[in-house]
Legacy VTK file of the C-alpha trace (Angstrom):
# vtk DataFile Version 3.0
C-alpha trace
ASCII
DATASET POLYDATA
POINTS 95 float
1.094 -18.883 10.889
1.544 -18.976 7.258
-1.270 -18.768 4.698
-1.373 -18.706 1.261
-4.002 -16.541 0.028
-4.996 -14.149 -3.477
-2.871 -11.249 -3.361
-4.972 -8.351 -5.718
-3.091 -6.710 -8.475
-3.814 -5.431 -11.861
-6.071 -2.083 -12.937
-9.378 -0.821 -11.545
-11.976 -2.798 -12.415
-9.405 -5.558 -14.320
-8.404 -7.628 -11.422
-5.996 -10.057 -11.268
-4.371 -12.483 -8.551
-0.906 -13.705 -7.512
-1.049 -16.688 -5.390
1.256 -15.900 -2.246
2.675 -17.505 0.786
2.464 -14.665 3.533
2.033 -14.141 7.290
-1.356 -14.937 8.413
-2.406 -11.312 9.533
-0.382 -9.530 7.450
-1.511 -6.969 5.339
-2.308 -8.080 1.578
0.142 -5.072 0.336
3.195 -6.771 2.245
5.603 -7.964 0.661
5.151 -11.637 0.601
6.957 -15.010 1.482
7.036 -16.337 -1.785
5.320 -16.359 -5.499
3.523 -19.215 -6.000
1.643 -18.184 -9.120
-1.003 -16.192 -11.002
-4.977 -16.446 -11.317
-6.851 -14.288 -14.013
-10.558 -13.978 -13.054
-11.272 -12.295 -16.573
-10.215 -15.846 -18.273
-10.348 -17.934 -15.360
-6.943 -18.988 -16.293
-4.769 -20.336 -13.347
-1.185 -20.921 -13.784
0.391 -22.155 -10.237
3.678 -23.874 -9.693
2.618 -27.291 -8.112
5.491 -28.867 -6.607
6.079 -25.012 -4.492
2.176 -24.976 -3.599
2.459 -28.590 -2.592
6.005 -27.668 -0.625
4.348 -25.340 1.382
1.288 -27.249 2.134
3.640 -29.846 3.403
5.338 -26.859 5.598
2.124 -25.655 7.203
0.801 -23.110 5.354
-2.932 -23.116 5.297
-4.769 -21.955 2.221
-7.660 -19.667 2.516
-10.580 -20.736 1.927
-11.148 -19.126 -1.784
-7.612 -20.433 -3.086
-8.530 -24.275 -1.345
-11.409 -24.154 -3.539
-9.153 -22.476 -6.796
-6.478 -25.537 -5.831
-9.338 -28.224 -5.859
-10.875 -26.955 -9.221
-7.421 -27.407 -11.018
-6.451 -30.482 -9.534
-3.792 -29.321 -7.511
-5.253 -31.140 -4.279
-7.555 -33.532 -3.814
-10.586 -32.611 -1.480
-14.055 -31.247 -1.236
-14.442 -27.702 -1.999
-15.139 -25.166 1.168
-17.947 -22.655 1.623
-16.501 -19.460 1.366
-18.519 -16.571 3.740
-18.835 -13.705 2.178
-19.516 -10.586 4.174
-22.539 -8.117 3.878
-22.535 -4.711 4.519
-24.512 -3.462 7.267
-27.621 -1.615 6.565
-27.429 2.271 7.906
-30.309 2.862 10.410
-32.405 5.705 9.230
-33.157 8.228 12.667
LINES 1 96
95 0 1 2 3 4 5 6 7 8 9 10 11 12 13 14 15 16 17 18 19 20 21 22 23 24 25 26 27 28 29 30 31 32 33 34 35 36 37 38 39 40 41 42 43 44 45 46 47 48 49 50 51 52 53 54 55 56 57 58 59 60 61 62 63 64 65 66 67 68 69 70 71 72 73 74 75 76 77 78 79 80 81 82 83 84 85 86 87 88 89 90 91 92 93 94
């Protein structure tokens, strides 16, 4: 299955984000489907290409839950944003 999700790139501590189509479990250092676009979190600046992100909607490719919520804030699709689940770390047991 197909997803488009936030592929990380950029210097330590100065991320940055390409919007890609990839495999579903693939690894986020793959080389991807397809390019869709760019997302800076330092000016929260998003610059996607709409008809391609709409093209592969169309095609089955399900955004993640982070970049459904990026798509809804610019007005790329229309729908209510998602809760995104962020993991915790687990707490080490001291013996």
């Amino acid at each position: 299955m197909l997803s488009i999700k936030l592929q990380r790139i950029g210097k330590k501590h100065q991320p940055s984000y390409r919007l890609v189509v990839a495999e579903g479990r693939s690894k986020l250092a793959a080389p991807p489907i397809e390019d869709l676009g760019a997302y800076s979190t330092f000016t929260k600046k998003a610059t996607f290409r709409k008809e391609r992100v709409a093209h592969w909607i169309k095609m089955g490719a399900q955004p993640t839950a982070t970049v459904h919520n990026l798509l809804v804030k610019y007005g790329f699709i229309t729908a209510t944003k998602k809760q995104v689940k962020i993991k915790k770390k687990a707490e080490k047991k001291e013996a």
